[in-house]
N, C-alpha and C positions, 0 to 999 in steps of 0.2 A: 361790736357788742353793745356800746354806750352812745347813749343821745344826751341833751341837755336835759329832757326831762326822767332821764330814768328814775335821777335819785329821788324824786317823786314816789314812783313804787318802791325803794327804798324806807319809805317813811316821813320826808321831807314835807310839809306841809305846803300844798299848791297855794296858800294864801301868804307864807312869808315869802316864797320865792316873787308869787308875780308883784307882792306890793314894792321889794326889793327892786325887782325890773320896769316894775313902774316908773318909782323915780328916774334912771339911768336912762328911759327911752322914753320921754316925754316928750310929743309931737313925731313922733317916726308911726309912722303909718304902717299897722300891721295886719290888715285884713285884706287879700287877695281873695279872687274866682279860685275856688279847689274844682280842679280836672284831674282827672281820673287818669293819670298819669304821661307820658311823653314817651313817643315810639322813636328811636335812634336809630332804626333799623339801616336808614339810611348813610349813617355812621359807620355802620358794620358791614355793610355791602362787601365794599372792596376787600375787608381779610375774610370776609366767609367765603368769595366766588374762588381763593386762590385754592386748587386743589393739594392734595400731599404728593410729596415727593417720593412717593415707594422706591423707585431706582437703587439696586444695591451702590452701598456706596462704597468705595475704593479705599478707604480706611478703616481702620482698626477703631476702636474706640480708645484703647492705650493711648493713642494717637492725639487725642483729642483733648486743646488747652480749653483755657477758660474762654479765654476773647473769642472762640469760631466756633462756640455751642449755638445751635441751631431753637431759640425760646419756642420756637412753634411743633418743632420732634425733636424736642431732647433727648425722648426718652429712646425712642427708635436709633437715633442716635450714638447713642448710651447703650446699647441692647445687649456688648458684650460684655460690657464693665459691671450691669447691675441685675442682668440676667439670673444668674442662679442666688440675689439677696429677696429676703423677703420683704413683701409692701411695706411693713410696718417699719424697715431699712433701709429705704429708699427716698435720699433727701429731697426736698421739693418744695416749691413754696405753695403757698397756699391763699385764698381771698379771704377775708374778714368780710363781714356781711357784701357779699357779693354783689347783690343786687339792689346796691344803693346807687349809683352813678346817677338814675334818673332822678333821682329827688331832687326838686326844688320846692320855695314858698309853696307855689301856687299847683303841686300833681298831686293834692287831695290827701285824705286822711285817713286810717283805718281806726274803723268804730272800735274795734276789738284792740288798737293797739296799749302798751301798759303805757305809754305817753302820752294819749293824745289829748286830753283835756289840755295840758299847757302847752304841746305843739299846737293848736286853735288859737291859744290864746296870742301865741308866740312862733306865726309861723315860719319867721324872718328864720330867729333866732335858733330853733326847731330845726332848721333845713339845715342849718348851717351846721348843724353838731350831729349830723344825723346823715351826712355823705362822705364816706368813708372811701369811698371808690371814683375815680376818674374815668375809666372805661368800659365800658360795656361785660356782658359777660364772656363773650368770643375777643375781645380784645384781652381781657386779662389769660384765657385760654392761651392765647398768641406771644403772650407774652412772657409764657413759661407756668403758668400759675397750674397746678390739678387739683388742687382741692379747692372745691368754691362752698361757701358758707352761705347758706339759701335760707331766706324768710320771707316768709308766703305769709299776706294776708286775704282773706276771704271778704270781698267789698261788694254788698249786692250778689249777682251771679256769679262775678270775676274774680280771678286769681290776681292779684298782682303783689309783684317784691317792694319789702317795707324796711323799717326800721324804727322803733319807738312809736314813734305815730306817723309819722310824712310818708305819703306812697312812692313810691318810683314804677319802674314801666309797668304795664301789662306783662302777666308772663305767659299764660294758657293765648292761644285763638279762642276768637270768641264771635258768634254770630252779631250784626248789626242790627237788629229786625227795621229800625228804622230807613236806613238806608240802603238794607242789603247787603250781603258780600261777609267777608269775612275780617276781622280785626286782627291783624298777626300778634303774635307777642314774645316774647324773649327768649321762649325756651325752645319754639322753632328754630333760631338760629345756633341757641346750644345745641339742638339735638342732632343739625346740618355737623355742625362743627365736627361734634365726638363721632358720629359716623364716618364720616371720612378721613377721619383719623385713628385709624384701628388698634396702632400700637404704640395710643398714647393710650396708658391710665387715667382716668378722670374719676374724681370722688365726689361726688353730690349728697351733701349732708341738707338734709331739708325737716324746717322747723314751720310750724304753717301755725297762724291762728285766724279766727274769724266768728261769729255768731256760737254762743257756745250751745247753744241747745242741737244743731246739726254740728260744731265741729269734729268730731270723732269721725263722721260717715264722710265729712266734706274731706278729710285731711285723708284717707282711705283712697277716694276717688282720685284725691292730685297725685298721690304717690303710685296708684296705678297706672293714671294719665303720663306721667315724666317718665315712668320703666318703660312704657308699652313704646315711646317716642326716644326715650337715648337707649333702647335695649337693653332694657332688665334684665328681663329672664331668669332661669334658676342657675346660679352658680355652680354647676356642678365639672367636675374632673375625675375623670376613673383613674387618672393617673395618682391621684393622692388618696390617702390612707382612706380616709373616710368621705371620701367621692364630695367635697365640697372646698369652695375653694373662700379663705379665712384672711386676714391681716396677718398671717405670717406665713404665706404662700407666696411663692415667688414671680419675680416678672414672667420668666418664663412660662408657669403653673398659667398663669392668667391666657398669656399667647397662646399655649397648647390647647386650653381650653375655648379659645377664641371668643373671649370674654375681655372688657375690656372699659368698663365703666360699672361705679359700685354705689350705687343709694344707701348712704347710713341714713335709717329712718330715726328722726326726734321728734315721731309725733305722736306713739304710742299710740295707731290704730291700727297697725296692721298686722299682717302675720305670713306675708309673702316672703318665700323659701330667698327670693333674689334681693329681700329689704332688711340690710342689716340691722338690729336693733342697736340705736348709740351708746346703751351704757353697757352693752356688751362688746364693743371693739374699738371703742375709742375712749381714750382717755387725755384731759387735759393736766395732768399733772401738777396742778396747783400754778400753773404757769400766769395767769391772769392775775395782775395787779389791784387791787379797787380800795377805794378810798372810802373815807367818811362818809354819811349819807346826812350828816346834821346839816342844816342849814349855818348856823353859828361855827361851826368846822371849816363850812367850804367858806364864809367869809371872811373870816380869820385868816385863813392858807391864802387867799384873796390878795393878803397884806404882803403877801412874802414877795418880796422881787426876783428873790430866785427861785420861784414854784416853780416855773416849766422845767429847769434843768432838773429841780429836784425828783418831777414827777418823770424823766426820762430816765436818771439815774437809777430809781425805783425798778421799771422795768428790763435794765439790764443788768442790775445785780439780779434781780429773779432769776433772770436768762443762766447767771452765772448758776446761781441754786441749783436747779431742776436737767442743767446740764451735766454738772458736776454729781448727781446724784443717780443712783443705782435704781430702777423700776420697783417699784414693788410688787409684790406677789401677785400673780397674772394681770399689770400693765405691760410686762413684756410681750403679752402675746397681740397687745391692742395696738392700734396706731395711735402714735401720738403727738397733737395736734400743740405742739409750742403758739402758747397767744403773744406774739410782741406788739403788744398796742398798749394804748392807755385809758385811764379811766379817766375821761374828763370832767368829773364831776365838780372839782375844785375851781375850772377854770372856766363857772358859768359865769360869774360877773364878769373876768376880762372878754369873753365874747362878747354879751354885754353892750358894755363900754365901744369894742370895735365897732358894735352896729351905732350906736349912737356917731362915734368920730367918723364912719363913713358917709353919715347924710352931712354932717359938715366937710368932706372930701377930705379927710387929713390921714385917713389910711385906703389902701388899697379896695378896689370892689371886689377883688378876688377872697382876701381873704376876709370879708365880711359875707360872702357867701359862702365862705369853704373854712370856718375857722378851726374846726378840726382836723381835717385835711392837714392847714399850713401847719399845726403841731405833729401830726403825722407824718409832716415832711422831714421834718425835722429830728424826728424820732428816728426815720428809717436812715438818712443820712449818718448817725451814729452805729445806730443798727451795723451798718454796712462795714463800718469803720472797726468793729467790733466782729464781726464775720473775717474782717482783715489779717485778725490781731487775736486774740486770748482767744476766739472764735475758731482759729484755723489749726486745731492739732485732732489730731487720730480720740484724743480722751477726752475730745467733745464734741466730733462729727457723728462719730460712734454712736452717740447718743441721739443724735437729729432724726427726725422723719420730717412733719408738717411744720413747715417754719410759715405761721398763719401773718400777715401785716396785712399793711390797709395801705390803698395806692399803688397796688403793683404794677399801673403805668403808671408811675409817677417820672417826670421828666425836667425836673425844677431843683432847684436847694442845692445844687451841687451832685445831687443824682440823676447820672443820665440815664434815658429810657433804657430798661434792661439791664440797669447794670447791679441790683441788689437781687433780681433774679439768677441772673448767671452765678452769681459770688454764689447763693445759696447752693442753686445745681453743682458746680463745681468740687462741693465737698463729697460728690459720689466718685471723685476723680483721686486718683492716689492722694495721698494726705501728707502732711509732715506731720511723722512718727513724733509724740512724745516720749522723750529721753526717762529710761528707768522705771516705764511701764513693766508690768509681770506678764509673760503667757507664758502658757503650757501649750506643748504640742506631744505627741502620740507614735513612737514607731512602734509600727505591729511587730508578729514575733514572723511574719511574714516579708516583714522589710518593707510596707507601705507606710507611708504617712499620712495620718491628720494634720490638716494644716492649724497653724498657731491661734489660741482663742487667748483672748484677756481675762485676765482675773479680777474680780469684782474686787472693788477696793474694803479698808475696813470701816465700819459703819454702814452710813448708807451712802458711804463714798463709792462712786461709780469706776472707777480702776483703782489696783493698789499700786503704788509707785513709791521705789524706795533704793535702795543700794546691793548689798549682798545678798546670795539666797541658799538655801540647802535643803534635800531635798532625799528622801528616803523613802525605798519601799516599807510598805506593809505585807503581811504574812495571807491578809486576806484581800489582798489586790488592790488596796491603796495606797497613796502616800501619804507622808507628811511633809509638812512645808515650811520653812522658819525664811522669813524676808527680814530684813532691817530697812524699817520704813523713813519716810521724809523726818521724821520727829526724832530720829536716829536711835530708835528701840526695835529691840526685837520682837517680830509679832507669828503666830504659830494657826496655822490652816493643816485643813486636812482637806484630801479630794479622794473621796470615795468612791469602792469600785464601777459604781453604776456611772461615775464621770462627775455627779453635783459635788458641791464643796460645801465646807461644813462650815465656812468662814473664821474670817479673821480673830483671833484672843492675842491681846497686849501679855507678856510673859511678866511674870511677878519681877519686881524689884531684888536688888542685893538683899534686901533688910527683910527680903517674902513677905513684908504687911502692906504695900501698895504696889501699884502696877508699870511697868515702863522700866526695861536693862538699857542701858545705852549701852552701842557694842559699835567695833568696827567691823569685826569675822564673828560669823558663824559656822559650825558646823551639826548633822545631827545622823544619827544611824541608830537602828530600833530592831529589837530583839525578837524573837517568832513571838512571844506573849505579849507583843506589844507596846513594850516600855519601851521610851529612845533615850537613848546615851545622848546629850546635849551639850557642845564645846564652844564658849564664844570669847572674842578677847574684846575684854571692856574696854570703855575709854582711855583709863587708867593705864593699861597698856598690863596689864595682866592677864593672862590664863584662867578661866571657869570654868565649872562642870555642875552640870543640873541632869536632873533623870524626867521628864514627864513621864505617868503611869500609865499604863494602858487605861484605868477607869477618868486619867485625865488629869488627875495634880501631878501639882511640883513636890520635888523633893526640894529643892531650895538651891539656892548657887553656895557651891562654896571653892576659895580658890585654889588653883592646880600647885601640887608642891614643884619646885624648879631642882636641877640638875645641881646645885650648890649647896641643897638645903631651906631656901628660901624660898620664896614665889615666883612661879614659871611667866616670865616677860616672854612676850611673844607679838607679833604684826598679823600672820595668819595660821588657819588652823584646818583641819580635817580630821576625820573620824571614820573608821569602820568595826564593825561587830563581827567576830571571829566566830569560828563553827561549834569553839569550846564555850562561849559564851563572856568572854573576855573582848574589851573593846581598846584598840590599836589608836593611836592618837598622833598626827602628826602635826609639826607646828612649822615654821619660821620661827626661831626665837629673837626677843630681841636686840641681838647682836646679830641678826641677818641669818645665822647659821639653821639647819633643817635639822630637828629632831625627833625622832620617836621614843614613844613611849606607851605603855601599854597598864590600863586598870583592868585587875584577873577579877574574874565572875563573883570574889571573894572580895572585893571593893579595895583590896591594896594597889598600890601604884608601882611599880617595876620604877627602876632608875632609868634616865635620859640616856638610850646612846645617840650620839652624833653620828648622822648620816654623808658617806664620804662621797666628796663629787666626781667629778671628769679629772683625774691627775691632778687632785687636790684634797684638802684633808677635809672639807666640806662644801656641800652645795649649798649654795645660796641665789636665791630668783627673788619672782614677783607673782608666783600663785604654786598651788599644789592640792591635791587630791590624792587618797586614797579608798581602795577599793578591797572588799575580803572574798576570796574563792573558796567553793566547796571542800578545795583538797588543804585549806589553812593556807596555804600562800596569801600574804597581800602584796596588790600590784600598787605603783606609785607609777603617777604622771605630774610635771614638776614643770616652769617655766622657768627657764635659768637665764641668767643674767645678757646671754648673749638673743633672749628674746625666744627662744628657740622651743619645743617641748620636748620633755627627755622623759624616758618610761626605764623603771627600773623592778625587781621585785624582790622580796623577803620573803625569802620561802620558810615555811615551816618550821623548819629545823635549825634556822635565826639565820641560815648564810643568806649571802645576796646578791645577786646577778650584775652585771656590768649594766650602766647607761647605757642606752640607745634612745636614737632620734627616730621617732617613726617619719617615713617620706611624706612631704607636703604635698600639695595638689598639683603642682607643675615642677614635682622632684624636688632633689635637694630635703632640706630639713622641713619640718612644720611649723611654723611662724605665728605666734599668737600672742595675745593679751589673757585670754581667760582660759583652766581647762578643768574638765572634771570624766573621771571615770566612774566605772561600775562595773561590778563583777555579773557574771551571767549563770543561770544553771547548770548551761552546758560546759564551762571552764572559759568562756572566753570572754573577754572586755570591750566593753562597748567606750568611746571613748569622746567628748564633744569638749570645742573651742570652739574661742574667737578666734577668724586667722588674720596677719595684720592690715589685711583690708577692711575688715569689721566684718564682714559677713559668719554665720556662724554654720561649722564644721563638723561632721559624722565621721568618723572611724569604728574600723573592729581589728580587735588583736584575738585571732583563731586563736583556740587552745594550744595549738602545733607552733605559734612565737608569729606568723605568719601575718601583714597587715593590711587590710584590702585600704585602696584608695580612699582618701578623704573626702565626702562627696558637701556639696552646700544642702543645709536644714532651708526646706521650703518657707518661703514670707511669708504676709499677711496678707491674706486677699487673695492668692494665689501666685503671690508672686515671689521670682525664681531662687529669692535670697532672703535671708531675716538678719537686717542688721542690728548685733547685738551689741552688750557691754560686759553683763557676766552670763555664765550658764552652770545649770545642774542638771546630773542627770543619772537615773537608779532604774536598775533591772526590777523586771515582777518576776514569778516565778513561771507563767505561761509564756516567757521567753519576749515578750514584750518590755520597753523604757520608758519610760517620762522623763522630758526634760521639762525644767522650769527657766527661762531665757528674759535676759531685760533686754528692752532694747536699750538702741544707743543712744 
């Protein structure tokens, strides 16, 4: 995106800069023959003639690690794994001005470009900060790359790719008349490419300028010229809703539709059905770095000896930012195009300086020619490093589409050819779950599931991720949600019946005049008008009770009275709201022992009885649940000490049924870490754990006492298992549950 002369059009004054570069390059020879650019075609030969592999192939794509991704049909490759995600979630890397590889000194200048007065003047220098690319445009193809980053300038008749000012190849054919025949140019062999590749996606984002009194009708003509040659056409699919096919359609969508290359137009001339407009489906999400454009700024940062690390740091806390962060309102539906590059605007004197110490040979010719590049190299090697590391979890893949850099052959610095493309692809490949993420998943009243989705975090934090959770119907087909988040407070969501959420609110303080309860347990269970019964044990190691109203305040926390007279100590806690309007309270108390207790609709609190265990005068575990049914019975599901889950109930009439173990998955007892029930319309209990493999478990207790098998809750992504850490889970009344599940 940057040259040495950008910050020029920034505002930078062409007369400090070159009398600055005057000094520095005093006797270096800067005036070269400008040709109208350099055909590599000959370069590109050998990966355009290799045809595609169509051959079904004998694997799976589950199958498939990182090292044996195929850069040239990944995606074909890939076809079962990324099959039913949409474009705009489908990781990939991408080319930063794509069609700069052919730049050097001496392939000419575009009159139209916003550099070129100081690329002329500087055309060493110019070249140098303004080749962003090594390979051709079918090499970075080859190389894994689908999004290429196109600038087109208009020079004379011809089309050719630029950057700043310096030209690089031809891109259109173009007659000779001098000598005859035909001039080929670069987008012949893009067009060879993406045809014969039918089930790769390719995205051609293309920005043209040229002579402004025809540019509009000139940028019109290229952008019809490239569709009619990589196959535009009109997007269209009857298979989807509205017969057109968008950045959040799927790979599939595209293959059904046998479509398979997408022109984002940036050039605001056209209005072709197959030429997406850019600032309708692509968003860059503040992802680009840039710097000062003062003169007196960049050579000040000049002085710094740790400017490049600092300027690479820059760019991957961004990465961190914009990864970590939630879309906002309709960039979810766009692609989006992460810029990891940099602004080298600070680092024009030390280019500079390199071209001066290269005519005295005391640095490298490479990178007096490539001085961007060799920062780029250097960037991506971090990059990579970073894709390895704080890069590699599910609550920042998630977030990826177009991971844009510059060099993606790059094959030097410690990156070997291919290997920051694959790392990138590879995050369309199972992930490592981040531990204490939230999703919600869906069983119908039909016994199907929706597979698990994430919950946005709070803020504009991109997942919530935190520790315990609870989780209640609503009377009008939603729930409520109370997390204990990273910051170890309790925080309160609601997901409404139509499925969107109403997001994250911090719950007021002890003191109700600021915000943030620290808790270890929550519990929460909510009335038909709305209001929830709210139980949590604080830090403190006490017992709470708060009410949220239906219109949305607090009543306030105040603490639970205990079985002594004093204040109710307790480890964990549950909650259910009874038929009479009275809410049932179960705890662990702080002596390990389980107790109920119950506040009548009249806001008094019943005294603690102690709840008796297996041939013992109390149970005592490591989690518990309770649930309230139509006929006033509540049911209790309980982990006790020997790991195990025991289900017991309190019927109405205050008596109480014997323990039982419901049968685990392969007999015997049911073996977990977490569990949580729910009572059903029709009298029976739905019931979900962790079993002690981590995977997380579905039960039902018929009204008749009866318990079908414990089946696995489907994963993420479709896969067979979700391993969790805790779970919740609440009946609606069209006989449907919500669970709310972290992972592990």
């Amino acid at each position: 995106m940057n040259s040495a002369g950008r910050v020029a059009r920034r505002g930078m004054t062409l007369g400090a800069l070159s009398l600055a570069l005057g000094a520095l390059t005093t006797g270096i020879a800067t005036a070269g023959t400008a040709t109208a650019g350099q055909d590599s075609a000959a370069r590109t030969a050998r990966v355009a003639s290799a045809p595609e592999n169509t051959e079904q192939r004998s694997w799976i794509s589950e199958l498939v690690s990182k090292e044996n991704i195929e850069l040239g049909s990944w995606m074909s490759q890939l076809g079962s794994t990324i099959g039913d995600r949409p474009l705009n979630q489908i990781v990939m890397p991408g080319s930063h001005d794509a069609g700069s590889a052919g730049i050097t000194k001496n392939s000419g200048m575009c009159d139209a470009g916003d550099t070129v007065d100081f690329a002329r003047k500087w055309p060493e220098l110019a070249s140098s900060m303004s080749r962003t690319q090594t390979g051709s445009l079918v090499e970075q193809l080859e190389a894994g790359s689908r999004y290429l980053d196109l600038r087109l300038c208009k020079q004379g008749d011809r089309w050719y790719s630029y950057h700043g000012g310096p030209m690089g190849r031809q891109f259109f054919d173009s007659f000779n008349g001098n000598q005859g025949g035909i001039i080929p140019g670069e987008a012949r062999e893009l067009a060879d490419w993406i045809n014969r590749h039918p089930k790769e996606i390719v995205i051609l984002r293309v920005k043209t300028t040229g002579p402004a009194a025809t540019l509009k009708e000139d940028s019109r003509a290229a952008i019809a010229e490239l569709g009619g040659m990589v196959g535009g056409d009109r997007l269209d699919n009857p298979a989807i809703a509205d017969g057109s096919l968008k950045p959040t359609s799927t790979y599939n969508d595209f293959m059904a539709a046998g479509k398979h290359v997408v022109v984002v137009d940036d050039t605001d001339s056209t209005s072709y059905p197959w030429a997406w407009r850019q600032p309708d489906v692509q968003d860059y999400r503040g992802s680009y770095v840039g710097v000062s454009s003062k003169w007196e700024d960049i050579a000040l940062a000049a002085l710094d000896p740790n400017l490049e690390q600092k300027t690479y740091d820059a760019v991957l806390r961004r990465g961190d930012e914009v990864l970590g962060k939630t879309p906002q309102a309709g960039s979810e539906k766009k692609l989006f195009v992460q810029q990891v590059i940099i602004d080298p605007s600070n680092s024009i004197p030390n280019a500079a300086i390199i071209q001066v110490l290269d005519k005295l040979k005391l640095v490298s010719a490479w990178k007096a020619e490539n001085f961007l590049l060799s920062m780029e190299n250097e960037l991506n090697r971090q990059v990579l490093a970073k894709l390895r590391t704080s890069w590699n979890n599910t609550n920042v893949t998630d977030n990826m589409n177009i991971v844009m850099t510059d060099d993606v052959n790059q094959n030097r610095n410690g990156v070997a050819a291919g290997e920051l493309q694959r790392e990138i692809i590879s995050k369309n490949l199972p992930q490592q779950i981040t531990s204490h993420t939230f999703y919600n998943s869906t069983r119908k009243a039909d016994g199907t599931w929706t597979g698990p989705t994430a919950l946005s975090g709070a803020g504009t934090s991109f997942r919530y991720v935190g520790d315990r959770q609870a989780v209640s119907a609503m009377r009008d087909g939603g729930i409520q949600v109370l997390g204990i988040g990273v910051d170890g407070n309790i925080w309160h969501n609601i997901r409404r019946a139509d499925g969107g959420w109403q997001g994250w609110n911090a719950l007021p303080a002890a003191d109700n005049k600021t915000t943030g309860f620290a808790a270890k347990d929550v519990a929460i269970t909510t009335a038909p008008n709305g209001d929830a019964q709210v139980v949590a044990v604080g830090k403190d190691g006490y017992a709470y009770h708060n009410i949220r109203y239906a219109d949305g305040n607090w009543q306030g926390w105040a603490p639970m009275p205990g079985p002594d007279g004093g204040l109710l100590k307790a480890t964990r806690a549950a909650a259910a709201l009874m038929p009479d309007g009275s809410t049932q309270v179960l705890v662990f108390g702080g002596d390990g022992k389980m107790r109920l207790g119950t506040r009548a609709a009249n806001r008094n609190w019943s005294s603690w009885q102690t709840v008796a265990g297996v041939n013992a005068p109390d149970f005592q575990g490591s989690a518990l649940s309770i649930a309230a049914l139509p006929n006033g019975d509540s049911q209790i599901a309980a982990i006790g000490k020997d790991g195990n889950v025991w289900h017991t109930i309190h019927r109405a009439d205050g008596g109480w049924s014997d323990w039982g173990v419901p049968a685990g998955v392969s007999g015997g007892a049911m073996e977990a870490s977490a569990v949580s029930l729910t009572g059903m319309p029709d009298g029976s209990v739905q019931v979900a754990a962790v079993g002690r493999d981590g995977d997380v478990y579905h039960g039902i207790r018929r009204s008749g006492g009866d318990w079908t098998p414990f089946q696995r809750v489907g994963g993420i992504r479709g896969a067979g298992a979700f391993a969790g850490d805790q779970v919740g889970i609440t009946g609606l009344a069209d006989g449907s549950s919500q669970l709310v599940l972290t992972t592990r």
